[in-house]
N, C-alpha and C positions, 0 to 999 in steps of 0.2 A: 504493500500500500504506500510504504514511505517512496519507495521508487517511482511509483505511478505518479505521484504527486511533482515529484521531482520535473520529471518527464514533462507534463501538461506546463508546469512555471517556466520550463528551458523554454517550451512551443512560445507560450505568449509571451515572451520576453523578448524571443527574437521577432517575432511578429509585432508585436502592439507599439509600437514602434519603435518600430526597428528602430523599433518600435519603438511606438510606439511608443521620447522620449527625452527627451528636454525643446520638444521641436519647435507686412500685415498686407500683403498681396501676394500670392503666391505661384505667381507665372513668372519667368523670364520677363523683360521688357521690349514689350515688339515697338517697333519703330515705325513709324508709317508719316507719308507726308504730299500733303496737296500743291501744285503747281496750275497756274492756270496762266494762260495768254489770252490777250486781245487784239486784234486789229480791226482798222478804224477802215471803214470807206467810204470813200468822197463820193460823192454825184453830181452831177452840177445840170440843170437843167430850166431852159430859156421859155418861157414863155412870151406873149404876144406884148401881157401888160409889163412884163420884168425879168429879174433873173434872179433864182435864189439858189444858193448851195445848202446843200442838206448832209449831213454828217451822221452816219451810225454806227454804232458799234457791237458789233457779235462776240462773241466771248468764244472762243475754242474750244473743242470738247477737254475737260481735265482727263489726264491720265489718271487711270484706275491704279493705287499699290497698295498691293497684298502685304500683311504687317511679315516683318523677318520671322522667320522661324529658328528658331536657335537647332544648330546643327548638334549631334552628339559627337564628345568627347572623349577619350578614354582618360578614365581617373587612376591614378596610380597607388601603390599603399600607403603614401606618403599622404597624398590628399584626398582620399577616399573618406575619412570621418570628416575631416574638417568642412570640406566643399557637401555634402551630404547631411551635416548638422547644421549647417549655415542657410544650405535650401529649406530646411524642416522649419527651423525657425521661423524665419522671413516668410514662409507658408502661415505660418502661426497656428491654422487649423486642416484637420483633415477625418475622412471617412476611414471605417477600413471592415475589412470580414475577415475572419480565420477560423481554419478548419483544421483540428487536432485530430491522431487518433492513438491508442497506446492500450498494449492489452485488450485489444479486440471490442475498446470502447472510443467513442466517437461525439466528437464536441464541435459547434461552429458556434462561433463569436459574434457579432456587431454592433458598431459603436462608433461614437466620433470622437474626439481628443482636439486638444487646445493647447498651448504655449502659456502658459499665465508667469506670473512671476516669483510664484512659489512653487513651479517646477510643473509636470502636465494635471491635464485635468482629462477627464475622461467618463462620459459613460456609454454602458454598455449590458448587451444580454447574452445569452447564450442557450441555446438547446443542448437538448444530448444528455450524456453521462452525466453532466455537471450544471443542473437549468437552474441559474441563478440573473438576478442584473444587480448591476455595479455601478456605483457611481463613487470616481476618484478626484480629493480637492483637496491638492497639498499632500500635506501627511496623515489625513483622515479620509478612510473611506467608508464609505455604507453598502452594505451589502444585506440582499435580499432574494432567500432560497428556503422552497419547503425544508430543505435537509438542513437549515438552523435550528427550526424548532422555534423561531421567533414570528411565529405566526404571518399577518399581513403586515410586520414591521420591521424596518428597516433595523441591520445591528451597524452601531456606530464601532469602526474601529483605528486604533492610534497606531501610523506607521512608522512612530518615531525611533522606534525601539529594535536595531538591527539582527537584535540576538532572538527575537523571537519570530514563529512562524508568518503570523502578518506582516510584520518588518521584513522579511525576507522575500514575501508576494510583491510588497512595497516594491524594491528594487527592481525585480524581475519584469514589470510593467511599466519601467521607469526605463524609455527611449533612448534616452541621453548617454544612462549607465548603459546600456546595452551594446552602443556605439563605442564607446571609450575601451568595452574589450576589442572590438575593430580596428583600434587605433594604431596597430600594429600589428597587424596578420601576419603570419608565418607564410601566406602565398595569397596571393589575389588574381584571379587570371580572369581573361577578357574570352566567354565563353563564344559570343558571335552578337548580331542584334538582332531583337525579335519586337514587335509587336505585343502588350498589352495592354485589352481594351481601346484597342485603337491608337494606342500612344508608343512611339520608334520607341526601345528600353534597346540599352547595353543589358547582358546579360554578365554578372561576374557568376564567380567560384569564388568564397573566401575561407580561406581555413585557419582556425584559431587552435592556440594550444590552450585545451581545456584548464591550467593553470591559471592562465591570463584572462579567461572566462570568469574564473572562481572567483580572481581580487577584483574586478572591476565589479563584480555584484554584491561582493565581502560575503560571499559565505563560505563555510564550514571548510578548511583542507581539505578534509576527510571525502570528503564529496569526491574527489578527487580519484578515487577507487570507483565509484559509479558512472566513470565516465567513460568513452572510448579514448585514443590515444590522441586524437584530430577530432576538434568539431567542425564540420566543411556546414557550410550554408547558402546557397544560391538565392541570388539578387538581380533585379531587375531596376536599373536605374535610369530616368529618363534625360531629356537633353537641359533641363533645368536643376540637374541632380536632386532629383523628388524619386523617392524608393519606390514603385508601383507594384512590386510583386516578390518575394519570399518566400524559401522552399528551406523545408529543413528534416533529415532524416537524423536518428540517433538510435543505435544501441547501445543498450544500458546494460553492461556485463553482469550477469549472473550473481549472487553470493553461493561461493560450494561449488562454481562450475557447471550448473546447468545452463538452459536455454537463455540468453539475452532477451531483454524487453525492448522492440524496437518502435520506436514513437516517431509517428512522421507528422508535420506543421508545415500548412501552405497556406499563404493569406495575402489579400491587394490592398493598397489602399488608392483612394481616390478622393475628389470634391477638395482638393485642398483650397485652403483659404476662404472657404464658404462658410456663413454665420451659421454658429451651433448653441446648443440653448444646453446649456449643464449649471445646475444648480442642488445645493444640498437639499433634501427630502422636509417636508414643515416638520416640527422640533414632536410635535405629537405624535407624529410616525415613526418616531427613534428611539431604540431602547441602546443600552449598553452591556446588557444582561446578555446572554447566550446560554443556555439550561448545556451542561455538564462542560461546560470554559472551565 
């Protein structure tokens, strides 16, 4: 159970932004610009009583230009977090869906997320194995799921506290931290470019030494044993270096040698920069109580 858990936090940690994580227009800037001419022509025409010249002027058709499209770039390892947090940011907000599965159970995510200035905000649901919604602000989140036992009431909880298991989720859905083990991949390669949802993406390979995994999320060494030797992650980054798509398999070694648990996480995101309404729950719907906490 403790490994399944594990599992599902790695998925939406690398997803939720890539999550889905420290990420106020969020396009490139196209450039676009009107040009118009005139020319003027004379007439000059005599009548019996006089003679008058008559002057008009037509305007030329403008030429029609299409705003620049920002062409893609390859990003290297050097500037893959920095150009890629810098986009998320500057986006300030965005969509996203994600699809877990582990142990032959199976979770999809959706939600939107924000930039605020106490780190992301985020809410969100989920079907599946795990049907809960979430709502994250700062270091307090609210959650809301039959399997609390808090009825139709939201539980308030504190993520300040890194040693414990919500401080631990804390992190893991926290974008920023997720990037910063990025910061330094052991390989990054430029798999080809592909299309999604319509939009040109570079597709990388990145692969992390699950060590560097570990400190940038600050959990447990020990963890360390439940990893594989390489965590690789595929990514789809567009021409404005906005993440549009995320793929991630893992097995999770055995204890004793048996069969590995292998947990795969694929998720997009989209709508970046578009107004999103996330707000804490009214104070009547909130308990801090959880029956056997």
């Amino acid at each position: 159970m403790r490994r399944t858990s594990l599992t599902r936090r790695l998925g939406t940690a690398t997803l939720v932004l890539t999550l889905g994580v420290g990420l106020a227009a969020c396009s490139g800037e196209d450039g676009s610009g009107d040009s118009s001419s005139s020319a003027t022509d004379e007439s000059t025409s005599e009548s019996s009583e006089g003679a008058a010249d008559e002057s008009s002027e037509e305007p030329a058709e403008e030429p029609s230009e299409e705003p620049a499209e920002a062409s893609l770039a390859e990003l290297t390892s050097e500037d893959f977090y920095p150009s890629v947090m810098a986009a998320m940011r500057e986006a300030e907000t965005f969509a996203f869906e994600t699809a877990t599965g582990a142990a032959g159970q199976a979770q999809t995510m959706t939600g939107q997320a924000r930039f605020g200035d106490d780190g992301v905000e985020m809410k969100a649901s989920s079907t599946g194995a795990q049907a809960m919604e979430l709502i994250l602000l700062g270091k307090t989140m609210y959650l809301k799921s039959p399997d609390l036992g808090t009825g139709d009431k939201w539980l308030e909880v504190d993520l300040s506290d890194p040693n414990s298991l919500f401080g631990m989720i804390g992190k893991a859905t926290d974008p920023e931290v997720m990037f910063q083990a990025m910061e330094a991949p052991k390989k990054l390669e430029l798999v080809g470019t592909e299309e999604v949802d319509g939009v040109e993406t570079n597709h990388y390979r990145i692969t992390l030494d699950p060590t560097q995994y570990l400190e940038a999320m600050e959990f447990p060494p020990a963890m360390a044993d439940m990893l594989p030797e390489e965590l690789v992650t595929e990514m789809w980054v567009d021409a404005d270096d906005l993440p549009r798509k995320f793929s991630q398999t893992i097995e999770i070694p055995a204890v004793g040698g048996g069969q590995p648990t292998t947990t795969t996480s694929e998720g997009t995101y989209s709508d970046f920069g578009t107004e999103v309404d996330i707000q804490a729950p009214p104070a009547s719907e909130v308990t801090q109580d959880a029956p056997g906490a």
